[in-house]
C-alpha positions in Angstrom: 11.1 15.5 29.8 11.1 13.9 26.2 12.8 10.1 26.1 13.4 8.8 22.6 11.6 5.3 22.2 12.6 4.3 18.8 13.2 4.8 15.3 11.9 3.0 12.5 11.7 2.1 8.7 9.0 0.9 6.7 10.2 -0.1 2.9 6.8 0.0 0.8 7.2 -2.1 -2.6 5.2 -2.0 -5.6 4.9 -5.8 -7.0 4.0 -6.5 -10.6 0.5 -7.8 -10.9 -0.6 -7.0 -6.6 -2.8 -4.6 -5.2 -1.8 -4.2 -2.3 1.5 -2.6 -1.2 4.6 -5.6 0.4 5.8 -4.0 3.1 8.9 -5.0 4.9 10.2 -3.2 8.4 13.1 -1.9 10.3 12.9 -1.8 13.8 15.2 0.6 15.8 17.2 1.9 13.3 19.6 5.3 14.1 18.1 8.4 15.1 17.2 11.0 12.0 18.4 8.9 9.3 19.5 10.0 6.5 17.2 10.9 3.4 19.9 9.5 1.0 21.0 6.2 3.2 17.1 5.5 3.4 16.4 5.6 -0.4 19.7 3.8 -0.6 17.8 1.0 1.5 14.7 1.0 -0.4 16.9 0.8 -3.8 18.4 -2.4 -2.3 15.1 -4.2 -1.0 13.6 -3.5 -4.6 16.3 -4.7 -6.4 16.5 -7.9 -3.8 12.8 -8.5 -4.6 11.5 -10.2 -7.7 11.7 -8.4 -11.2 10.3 -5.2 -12.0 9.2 -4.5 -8.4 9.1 -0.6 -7.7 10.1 1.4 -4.6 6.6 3.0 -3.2 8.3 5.2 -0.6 9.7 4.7 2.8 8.1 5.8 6.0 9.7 7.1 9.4 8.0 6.5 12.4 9.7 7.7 15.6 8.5 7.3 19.3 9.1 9.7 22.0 7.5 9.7 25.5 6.9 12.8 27.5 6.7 12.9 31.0 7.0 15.0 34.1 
């Protein structure tokens, strides 16, 4: 038997002048989101960011458990 755990989102950002990559996360979000409605989330959290910050990509991670 396969139980959903959870869902979730994991905006990667691009800052001007950093190395390393800001990362904020959703937890439990809906099941198979949406391709559009999650690039429609990273649009906002760059453009809520500070100037001329750049969406990286978003990653899905989703948890299931199998059991007897």
């Amino acid at each position: 038997m396969i139980q959903r755990l959870s869902t979730k989102l994991q905006v990667q950002l691009s800052l001007p002048g950093a190395e390393k990559l800001k990362k904020v996360t959703f937890q439990n979000v809906v099941e198979n989101p949406d391709e559009a409605q999650i690039l429609k989330l990273g649009q906002l959290m760059k453009e809520l960011d500070v100037e001329n910050t750049q969406l990286d990509g978003v990653i899905i991670t989703s948890q299931s458990r199998v059991s007897k």
